[in-house]
DODONU-718396 format. One record per residue (C-alpha): residue in one letter; x, y, z. Coordinates in Angstrom, 3 decimals. Each point is the difference from the previous one (the first is absolute). Layout:
SITE  resn         x         y         z
SITE     A         X         Y         Z
...
//
This chain:
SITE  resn         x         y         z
SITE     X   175.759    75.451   109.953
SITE     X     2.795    -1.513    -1.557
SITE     X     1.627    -3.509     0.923
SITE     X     3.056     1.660     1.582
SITE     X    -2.497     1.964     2.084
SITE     X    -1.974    -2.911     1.031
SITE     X     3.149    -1.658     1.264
SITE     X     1.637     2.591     1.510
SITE     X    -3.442     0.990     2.122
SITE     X     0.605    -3.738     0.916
SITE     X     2.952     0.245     1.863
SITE     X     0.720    -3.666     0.259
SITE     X     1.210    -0.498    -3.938
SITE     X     3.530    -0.005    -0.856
SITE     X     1.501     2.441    -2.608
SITE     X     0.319    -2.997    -2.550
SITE     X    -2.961    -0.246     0.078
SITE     X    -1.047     3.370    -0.852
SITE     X     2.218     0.409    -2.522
SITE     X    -1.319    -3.083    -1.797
SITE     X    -3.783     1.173     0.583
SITE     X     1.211     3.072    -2.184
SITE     X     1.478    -2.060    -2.771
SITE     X    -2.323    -1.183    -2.539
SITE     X     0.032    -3.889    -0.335
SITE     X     2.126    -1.184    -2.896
SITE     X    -2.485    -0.123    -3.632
SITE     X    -2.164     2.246     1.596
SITE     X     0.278     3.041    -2.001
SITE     X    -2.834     1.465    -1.185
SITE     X    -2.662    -2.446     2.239
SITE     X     1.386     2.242     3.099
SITE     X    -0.658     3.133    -1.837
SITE     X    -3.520    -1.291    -0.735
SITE     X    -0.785    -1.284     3.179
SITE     X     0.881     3.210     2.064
SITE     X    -0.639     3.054    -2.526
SITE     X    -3.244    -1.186    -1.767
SITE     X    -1.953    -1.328     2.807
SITE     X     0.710     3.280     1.490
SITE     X    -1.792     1.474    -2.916
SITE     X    -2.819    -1.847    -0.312
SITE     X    -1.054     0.594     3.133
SITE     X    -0.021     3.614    -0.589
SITE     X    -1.000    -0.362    -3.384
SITE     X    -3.264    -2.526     0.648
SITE     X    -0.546     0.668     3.722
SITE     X    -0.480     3.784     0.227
SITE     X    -1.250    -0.852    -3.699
SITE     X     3.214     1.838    -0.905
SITE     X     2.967     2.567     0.714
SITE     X     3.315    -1.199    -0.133
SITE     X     2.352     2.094     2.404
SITE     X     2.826    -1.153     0.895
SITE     X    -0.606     0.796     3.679
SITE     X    -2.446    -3.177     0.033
SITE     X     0.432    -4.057    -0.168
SITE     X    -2.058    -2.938     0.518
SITE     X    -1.248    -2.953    -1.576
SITE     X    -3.233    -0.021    -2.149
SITE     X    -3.010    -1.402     0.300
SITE     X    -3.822    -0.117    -1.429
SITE     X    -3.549     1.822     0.486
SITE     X    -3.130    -0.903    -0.233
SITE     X    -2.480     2.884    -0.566
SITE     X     0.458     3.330     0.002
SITE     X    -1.383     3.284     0.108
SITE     X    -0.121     2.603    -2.816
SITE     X     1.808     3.536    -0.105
SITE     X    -2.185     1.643     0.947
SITE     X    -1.302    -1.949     3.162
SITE     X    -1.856     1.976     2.378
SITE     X    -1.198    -1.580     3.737
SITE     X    -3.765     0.219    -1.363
SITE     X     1.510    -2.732    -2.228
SITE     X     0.945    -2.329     2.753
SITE     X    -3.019    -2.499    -0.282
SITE     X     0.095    -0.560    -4.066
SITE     X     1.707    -1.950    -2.468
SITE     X     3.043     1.148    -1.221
SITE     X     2.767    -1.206    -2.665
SITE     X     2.875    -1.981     0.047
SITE     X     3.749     1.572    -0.132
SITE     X     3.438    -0.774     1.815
SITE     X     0.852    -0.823     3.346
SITE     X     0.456     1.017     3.537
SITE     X     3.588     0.862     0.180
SITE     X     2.001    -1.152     3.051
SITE     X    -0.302     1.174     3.911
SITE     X     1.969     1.413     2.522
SITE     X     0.720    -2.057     3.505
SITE     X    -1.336     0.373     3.468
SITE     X     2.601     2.188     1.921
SITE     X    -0.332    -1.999     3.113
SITE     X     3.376    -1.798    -0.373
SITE     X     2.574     2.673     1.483
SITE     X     2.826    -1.481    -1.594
SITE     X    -1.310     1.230    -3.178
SITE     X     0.499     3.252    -1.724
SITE     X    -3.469     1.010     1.057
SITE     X    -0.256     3.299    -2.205
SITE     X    -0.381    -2.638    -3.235
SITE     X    -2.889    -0.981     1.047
SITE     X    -3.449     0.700     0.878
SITE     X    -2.457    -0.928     2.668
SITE     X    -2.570    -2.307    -0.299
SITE     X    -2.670     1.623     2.742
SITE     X    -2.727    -2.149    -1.068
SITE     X     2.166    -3.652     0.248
SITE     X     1.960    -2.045     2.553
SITE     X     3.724     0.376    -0.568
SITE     X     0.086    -3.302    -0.179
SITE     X    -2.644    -0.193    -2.944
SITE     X     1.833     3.123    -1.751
SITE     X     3.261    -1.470     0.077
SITE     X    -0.958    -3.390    -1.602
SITE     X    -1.552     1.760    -3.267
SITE     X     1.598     2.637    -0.315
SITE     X     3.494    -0.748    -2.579
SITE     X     4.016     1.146     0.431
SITE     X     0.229     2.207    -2.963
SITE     X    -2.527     2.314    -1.410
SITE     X    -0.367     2.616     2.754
SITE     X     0.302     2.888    -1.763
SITE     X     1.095     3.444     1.839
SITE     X    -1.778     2.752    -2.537
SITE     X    -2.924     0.389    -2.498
SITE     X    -0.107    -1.423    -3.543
SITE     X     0.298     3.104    -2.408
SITE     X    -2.762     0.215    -2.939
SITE     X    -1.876     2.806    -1.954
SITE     X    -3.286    -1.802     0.897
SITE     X    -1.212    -3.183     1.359
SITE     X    -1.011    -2.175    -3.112
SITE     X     3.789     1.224    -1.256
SITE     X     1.233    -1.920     3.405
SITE     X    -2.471    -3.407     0.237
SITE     X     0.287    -0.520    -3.480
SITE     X    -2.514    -1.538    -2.294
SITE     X    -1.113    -3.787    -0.355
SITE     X    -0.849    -2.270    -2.940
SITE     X    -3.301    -2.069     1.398
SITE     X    -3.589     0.881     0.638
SITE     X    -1.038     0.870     3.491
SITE     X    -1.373    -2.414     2.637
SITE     X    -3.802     0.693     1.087
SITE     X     0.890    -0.630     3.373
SITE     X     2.217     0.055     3.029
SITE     X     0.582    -3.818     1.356
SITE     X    -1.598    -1.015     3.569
SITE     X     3.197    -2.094     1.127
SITE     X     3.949    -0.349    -1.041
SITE     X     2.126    -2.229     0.766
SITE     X     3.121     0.874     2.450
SITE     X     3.359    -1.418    -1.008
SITE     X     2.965    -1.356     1.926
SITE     X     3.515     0.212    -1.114
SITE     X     1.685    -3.145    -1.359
SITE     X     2.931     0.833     2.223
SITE     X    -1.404     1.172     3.424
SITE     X     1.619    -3.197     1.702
SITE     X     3.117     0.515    -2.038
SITE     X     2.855    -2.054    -1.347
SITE     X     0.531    -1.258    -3.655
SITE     X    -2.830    -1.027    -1.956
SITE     X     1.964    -1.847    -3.362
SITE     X    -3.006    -2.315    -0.565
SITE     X    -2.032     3.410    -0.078
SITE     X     2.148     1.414    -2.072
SITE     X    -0.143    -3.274    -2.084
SITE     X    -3.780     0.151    -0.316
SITE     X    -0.188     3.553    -0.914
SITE     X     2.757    -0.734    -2.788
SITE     X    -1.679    -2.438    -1.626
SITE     X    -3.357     2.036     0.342
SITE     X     1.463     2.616    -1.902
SITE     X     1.822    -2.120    -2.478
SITE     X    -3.498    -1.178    -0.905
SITE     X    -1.683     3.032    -0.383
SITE     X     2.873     0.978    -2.287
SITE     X    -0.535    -2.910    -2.339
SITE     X     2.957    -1.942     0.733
SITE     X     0.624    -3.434     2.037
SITE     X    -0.298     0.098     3.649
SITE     X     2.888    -2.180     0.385
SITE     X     2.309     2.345    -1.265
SITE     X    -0.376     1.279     3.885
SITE     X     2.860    -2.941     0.760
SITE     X     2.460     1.752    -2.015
SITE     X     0.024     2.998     2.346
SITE     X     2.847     0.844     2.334
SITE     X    -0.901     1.287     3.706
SITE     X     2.173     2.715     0.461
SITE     X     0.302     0.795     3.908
SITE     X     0.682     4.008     0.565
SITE     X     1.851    -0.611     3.042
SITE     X     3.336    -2.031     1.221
SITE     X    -0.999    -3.691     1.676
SITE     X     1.524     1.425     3.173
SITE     X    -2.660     3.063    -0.246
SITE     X    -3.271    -2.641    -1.246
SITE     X     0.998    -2.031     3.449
SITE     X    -0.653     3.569     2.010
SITE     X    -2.965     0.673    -2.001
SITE     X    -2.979    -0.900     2.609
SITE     X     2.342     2.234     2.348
SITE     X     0.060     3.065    -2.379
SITE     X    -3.875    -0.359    -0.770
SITE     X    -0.830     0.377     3.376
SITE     X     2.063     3.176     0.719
SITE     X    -1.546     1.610    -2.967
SITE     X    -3.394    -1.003     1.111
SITE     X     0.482     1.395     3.348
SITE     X     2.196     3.276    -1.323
SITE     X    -2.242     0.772    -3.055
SITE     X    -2.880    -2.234    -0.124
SITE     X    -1.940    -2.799    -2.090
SITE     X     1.110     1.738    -3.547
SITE     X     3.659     0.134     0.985
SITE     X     0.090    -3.710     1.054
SITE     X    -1.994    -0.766    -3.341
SITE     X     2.113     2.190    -1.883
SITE     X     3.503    -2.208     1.303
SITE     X    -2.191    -3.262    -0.879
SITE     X    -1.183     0.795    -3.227
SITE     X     3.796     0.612    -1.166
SITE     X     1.061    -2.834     1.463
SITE     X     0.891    -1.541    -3.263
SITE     X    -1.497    -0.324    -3.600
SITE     X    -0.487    -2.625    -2.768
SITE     X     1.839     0.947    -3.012
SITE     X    -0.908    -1.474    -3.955
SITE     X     1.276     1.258    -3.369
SITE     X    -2.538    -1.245    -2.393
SITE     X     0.619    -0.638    -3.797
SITE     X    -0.840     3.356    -1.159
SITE     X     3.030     1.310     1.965
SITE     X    -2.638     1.579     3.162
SITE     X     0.428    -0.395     3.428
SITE     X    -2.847    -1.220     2.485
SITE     X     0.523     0.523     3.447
SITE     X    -2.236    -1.006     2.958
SITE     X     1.409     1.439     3.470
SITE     X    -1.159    -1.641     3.242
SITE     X    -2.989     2.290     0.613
SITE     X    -0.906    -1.424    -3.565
SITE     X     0.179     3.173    -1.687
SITE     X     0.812    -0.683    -3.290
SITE     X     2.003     1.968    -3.405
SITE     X     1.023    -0.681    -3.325
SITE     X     2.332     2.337    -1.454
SITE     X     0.030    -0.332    -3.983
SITE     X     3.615    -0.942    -1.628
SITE     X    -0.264     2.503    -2.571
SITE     X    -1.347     3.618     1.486
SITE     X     0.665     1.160    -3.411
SITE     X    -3.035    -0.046    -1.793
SITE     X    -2.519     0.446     2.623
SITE     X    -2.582     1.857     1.190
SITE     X    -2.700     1.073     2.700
SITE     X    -2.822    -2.493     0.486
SITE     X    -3.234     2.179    -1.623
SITE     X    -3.308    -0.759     0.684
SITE     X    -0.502    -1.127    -3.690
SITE     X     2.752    -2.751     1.381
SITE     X    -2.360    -1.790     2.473
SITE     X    -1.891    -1.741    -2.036
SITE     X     2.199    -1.931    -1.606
SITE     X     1.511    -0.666     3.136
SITE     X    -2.925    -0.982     1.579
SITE     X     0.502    -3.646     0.434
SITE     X     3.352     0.749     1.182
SITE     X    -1.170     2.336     2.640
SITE     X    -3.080    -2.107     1.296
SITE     X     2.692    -2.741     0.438
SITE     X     2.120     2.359     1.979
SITE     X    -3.032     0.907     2.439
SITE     X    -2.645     2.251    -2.149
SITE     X     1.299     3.045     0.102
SITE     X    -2.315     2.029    -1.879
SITE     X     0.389     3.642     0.785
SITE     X     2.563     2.403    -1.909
SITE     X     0.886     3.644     1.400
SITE     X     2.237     2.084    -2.093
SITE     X     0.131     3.210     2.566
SITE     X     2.034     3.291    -0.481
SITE     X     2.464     0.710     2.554
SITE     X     1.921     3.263     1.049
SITE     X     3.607    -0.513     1.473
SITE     X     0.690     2.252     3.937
SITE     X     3.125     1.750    -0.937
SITE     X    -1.602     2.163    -3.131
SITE     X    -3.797    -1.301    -0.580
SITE     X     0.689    -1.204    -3.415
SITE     X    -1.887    -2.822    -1.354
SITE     X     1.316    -3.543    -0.082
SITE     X    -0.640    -3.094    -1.817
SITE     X    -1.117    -2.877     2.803
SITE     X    -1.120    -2.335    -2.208
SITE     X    -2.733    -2.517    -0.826
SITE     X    -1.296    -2.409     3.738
SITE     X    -2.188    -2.750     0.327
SITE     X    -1.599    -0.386     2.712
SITE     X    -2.714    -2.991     0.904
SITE     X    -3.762     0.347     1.138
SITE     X    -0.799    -2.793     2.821
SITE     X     3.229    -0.526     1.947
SITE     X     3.802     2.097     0.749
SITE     X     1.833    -0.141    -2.973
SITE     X     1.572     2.445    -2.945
SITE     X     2.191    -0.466    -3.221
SITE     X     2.717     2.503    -0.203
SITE     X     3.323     0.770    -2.403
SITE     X    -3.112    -1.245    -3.097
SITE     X     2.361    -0.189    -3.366
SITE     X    -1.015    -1.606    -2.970
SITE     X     1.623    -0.460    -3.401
SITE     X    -0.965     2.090    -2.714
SITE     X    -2.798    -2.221    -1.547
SITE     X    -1.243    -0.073     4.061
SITE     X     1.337    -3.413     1.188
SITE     X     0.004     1.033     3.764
SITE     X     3.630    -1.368     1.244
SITE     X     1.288     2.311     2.885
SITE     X    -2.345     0.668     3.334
SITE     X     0.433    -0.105     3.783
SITE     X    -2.357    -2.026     2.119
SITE     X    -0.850     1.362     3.494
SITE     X    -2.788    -0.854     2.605
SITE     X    -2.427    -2.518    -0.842
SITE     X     2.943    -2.758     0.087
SITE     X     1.048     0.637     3.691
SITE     X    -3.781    -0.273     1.163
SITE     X    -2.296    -2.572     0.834
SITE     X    -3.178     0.903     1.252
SITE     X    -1.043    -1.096     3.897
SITE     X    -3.226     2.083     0.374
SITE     X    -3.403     1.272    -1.600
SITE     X    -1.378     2.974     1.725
SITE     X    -2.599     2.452    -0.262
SITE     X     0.990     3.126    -1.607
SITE     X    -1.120     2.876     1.804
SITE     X    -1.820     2.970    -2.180
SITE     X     1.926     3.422    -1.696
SITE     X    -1.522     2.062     2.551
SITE     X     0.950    -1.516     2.852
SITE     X     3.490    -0.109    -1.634
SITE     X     0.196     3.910    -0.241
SITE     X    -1.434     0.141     3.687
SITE     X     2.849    -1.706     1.495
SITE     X     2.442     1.947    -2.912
SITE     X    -1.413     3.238     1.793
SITE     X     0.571    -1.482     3.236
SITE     X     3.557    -0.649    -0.361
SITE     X    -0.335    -3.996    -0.743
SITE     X     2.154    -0.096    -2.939
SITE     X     2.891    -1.415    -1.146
SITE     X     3.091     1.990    -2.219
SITE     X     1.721     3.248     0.644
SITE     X    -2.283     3.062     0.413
SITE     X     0.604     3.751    -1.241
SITE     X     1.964     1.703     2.462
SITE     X    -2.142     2.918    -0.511
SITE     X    -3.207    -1.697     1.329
SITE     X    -2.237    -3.061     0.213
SITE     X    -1.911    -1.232    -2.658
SITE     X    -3.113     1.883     0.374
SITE     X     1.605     3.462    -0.727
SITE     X     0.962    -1.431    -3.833
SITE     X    -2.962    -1.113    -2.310
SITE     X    -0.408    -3.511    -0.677
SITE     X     0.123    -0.722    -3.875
SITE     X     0.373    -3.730     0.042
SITE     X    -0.865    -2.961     1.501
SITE     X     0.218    -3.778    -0.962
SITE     X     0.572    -3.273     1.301
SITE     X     3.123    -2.131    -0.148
SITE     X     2.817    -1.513     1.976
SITE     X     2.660     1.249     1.069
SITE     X     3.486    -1.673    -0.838
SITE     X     3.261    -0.427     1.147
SITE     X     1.814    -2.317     2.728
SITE     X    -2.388    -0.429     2.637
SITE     X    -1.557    -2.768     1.939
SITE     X    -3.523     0.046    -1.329
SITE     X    -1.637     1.686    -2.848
SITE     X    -3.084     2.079     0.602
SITE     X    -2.453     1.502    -2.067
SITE     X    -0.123     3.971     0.666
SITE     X    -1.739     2.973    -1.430
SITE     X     2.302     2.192    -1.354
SITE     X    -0.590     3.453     0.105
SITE     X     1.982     3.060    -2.089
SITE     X    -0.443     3.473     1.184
SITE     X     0.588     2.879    -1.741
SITE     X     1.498     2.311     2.355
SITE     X     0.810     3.399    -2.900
SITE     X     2.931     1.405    -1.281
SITE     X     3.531    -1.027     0.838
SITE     X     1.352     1.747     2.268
SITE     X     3.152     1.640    -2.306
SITE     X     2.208     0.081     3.056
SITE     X     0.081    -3.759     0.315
SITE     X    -1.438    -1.523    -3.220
SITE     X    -0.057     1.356    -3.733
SITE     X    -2.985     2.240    -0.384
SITE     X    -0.827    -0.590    -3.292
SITE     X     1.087    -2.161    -3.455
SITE     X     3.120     1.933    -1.611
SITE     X    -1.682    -1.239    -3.501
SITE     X    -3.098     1.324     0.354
SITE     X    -0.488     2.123     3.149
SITE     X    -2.866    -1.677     1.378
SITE     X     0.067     0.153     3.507
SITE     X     0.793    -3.770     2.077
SITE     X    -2.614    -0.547     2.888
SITE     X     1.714    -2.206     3.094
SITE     X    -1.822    -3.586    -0.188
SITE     X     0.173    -2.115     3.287
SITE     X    -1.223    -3.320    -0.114
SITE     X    -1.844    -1.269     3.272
SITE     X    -0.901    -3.906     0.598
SITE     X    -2.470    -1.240     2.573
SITE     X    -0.467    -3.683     0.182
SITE     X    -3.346    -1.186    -1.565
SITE     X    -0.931    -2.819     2.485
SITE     X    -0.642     0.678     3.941
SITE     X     2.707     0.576     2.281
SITE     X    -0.853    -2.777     2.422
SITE     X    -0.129    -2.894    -2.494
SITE     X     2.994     1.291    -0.961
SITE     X     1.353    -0.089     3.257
SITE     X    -1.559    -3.365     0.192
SITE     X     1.886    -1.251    -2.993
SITE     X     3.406     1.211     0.937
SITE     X    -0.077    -0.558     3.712
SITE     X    -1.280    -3.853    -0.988
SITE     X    -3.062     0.446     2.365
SITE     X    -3.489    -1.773    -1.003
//
């Protein structure tokens, strides 16, 4: 949903104001286009481990453990290895006001509870497209855990009371300008750039609560987190931005001469990246576009191991200085909560049962596909809290050619329909608990 569509739902904005909320914010340029197109791919590209289609958006955000290919129910109770993450939910369908047909039904979970994890963006409305399932999740670079965890933490969103959070912004700055190398106090140089008239900022509280009780938590986030940004050209000629959900890019001065991150890259950026929040994990999936099921390029993602968080938009120069990314996730969360994590199995019960989050195959429930993967992550986005969830994929055959290519036009290999399913991996009612504030 765009901005204009947001305020227009609203009712209660005037046209200036609409107009302006489709204008990009003077010096903007390219940090727009990275904030809105490639957090929309990474969460396609490390959440469902990997198909961009342009039918999908979202955020990233970071797994855990995962299953292998070839993951079979027997395998519920064993160790498995690590890959990418959970890719983002659908919403609970309670709210009427909402375009209910976007989203899916939570059986197993208060509406309350669904609609406080569950992000804005990321839906989804169809299946990711791949010749097989490792060609969709990808491949990762590190060893595999021996075990799943016993707790994980929940997370809270920076900005679930709202308003403007400069000094956050501040912080984060400086954070980053340390992991980079460079002084923190260069953080004082950088301009806060407000994306909306001062007539418009003095409505804002108004505006955030009709989009929370329109659309939801994720739309009111969404409106908060692009409040405003903090803008600084460093010496090389880059620009760092950190917006007010303190998600952060640099975009390189000179595009000329680079290239995709590799994994032969992250070592030399690993001091760099541990300073940035440990990301550790690199996917390099295939893809297959919707219109004609040719393959696409989506690029290297980082994703972290304890915690929400991914690095997108990964550039480097050609001797593999790392100097263009997007960071999503981990910066908008603080955790509130350890909680038991409840076991695989009893994750694919309630998937069976209908106690899932995300947008199901409009040809059946999940137990008429076959299950191929299943890991651990969290899933990302705008919402109010950040839960840990199993993730399943299912494999539910062919494409149907009336709908979706049937097979790739370079090799003839026939594309299976891959839905992603998420079911939250702590108990509903200390989620509820959480949420609802109750002891």
């Amino acid at each position: 949903m765009t901005a204009r569509e947001l305020f227009e739902a609203i009712g209660m904005v005037d046209e200036e104001l609409i107009e302006d909320a489709d204008a990009p914010a003077p010096g903007r340029g390219r940090l727009v286009l990275l904030r809105r197109v490639l957090p929309a791919a990474a969460c396609l590209v490390v959440m469902a481990g990997a198909l961009l289609t342009w039918r999908l958006g979202g955020v990233t955000d970071s797994s855990l453990t995962g299953a292998p290919e070839s993951y079979t129910a027997d395998q519920a109770g064993g160790s498995q290895p690590e890959v990418a993450a959970a890719p983002e939910s659908g919403a609970a369908e309670e709210n009427l006001e909402r375009d209910s047909t976007a989203f899916s039904v939570a059986d197993a979970l208060p509406a309350q509870v669904a609609d406080a994890i569950t992000p804005a963006a990321g839906n989804g409305g169809g299946p990711s497209l791949a010749i097989s399932a490792g060609e969709l999740l990808g491949t990762t670079a590190d060893p595999a855990p021996t075990a799943w965890p016993d707790t994980l933490p929940v997370y809270r969103n920076r900005l679930a009371d709202g308003g403007l959070d400069e000094s956050g912004m501040q912080d984060t700055l400086r954070g980053v300008l340390q992991a980079m190398g460079k002084d923190p106090e260069l953080a004082g140089n950088a301009a806060l750039v407000y994306n909306w008239s001062q007539d418009q900022i003095d409505q804002a509280d108004q505006i955030a609560a009709d989009l929370l009780a329109k659309f939801g938590a994720g739309s009111m986030l969404e409106f908060w987190g692009g409040m405003a940004q903090l803008e600084l050209t460093l010496e090389d000629g880059s620009s760092l931005t950190v917006y007010n959900d303190r998600k952060v890019s640099l975009t390189a001065g000179d595009t000329a001469s680079l290239r995709p991150m590799t994994g032969d890259d992250l070592t030399q950026n690993a001091d760099l990246l541990a300073g940035l929040g440990g990301f550790d994990t690199l996917t390099l999936p295939a893809s297959h576009s919707w219109t004609d099921g040719s393959l696409l390029d989506a690029g290297p993602v980082l994703t972290r191991s304890d915690a929400p968080g991914s690095l997108t938009g990964l550039e480097t120069t050609r001797d593999g200085q790392l100097v263009a990314w997007t960071l999503s996730g981990a910066a908008a969360a603080e955790p509130v909560a350890e909680l038991p994590v409840i076991s695989l199995t009893e994750a694919e019960t309630l998937l069976q049962n209908g106690g899932y989050l995300g947008v199901g195959y409009e040809g059946g429930e999940p137990s008429q596909g076959s299950i191929v993967d299943a890991r651990l992550g969290y899933l990302s986005g705008d919402a109010l809290y950040y839960v840990p969830v199993w993730q399943f994929t299912v494999d539910f055959g062919p494409a149907e050619e009336a709908s979706y290519p049937a097979a790739d036009p370079d090799t003839g290999a026939a594309l299976h329909a891959y839905y992603t399913y998420q079911v939250p991996a702590v108990a509903a009612d200390a989620l509820t608990d959480l949420v609802t504030g109750t002891d």
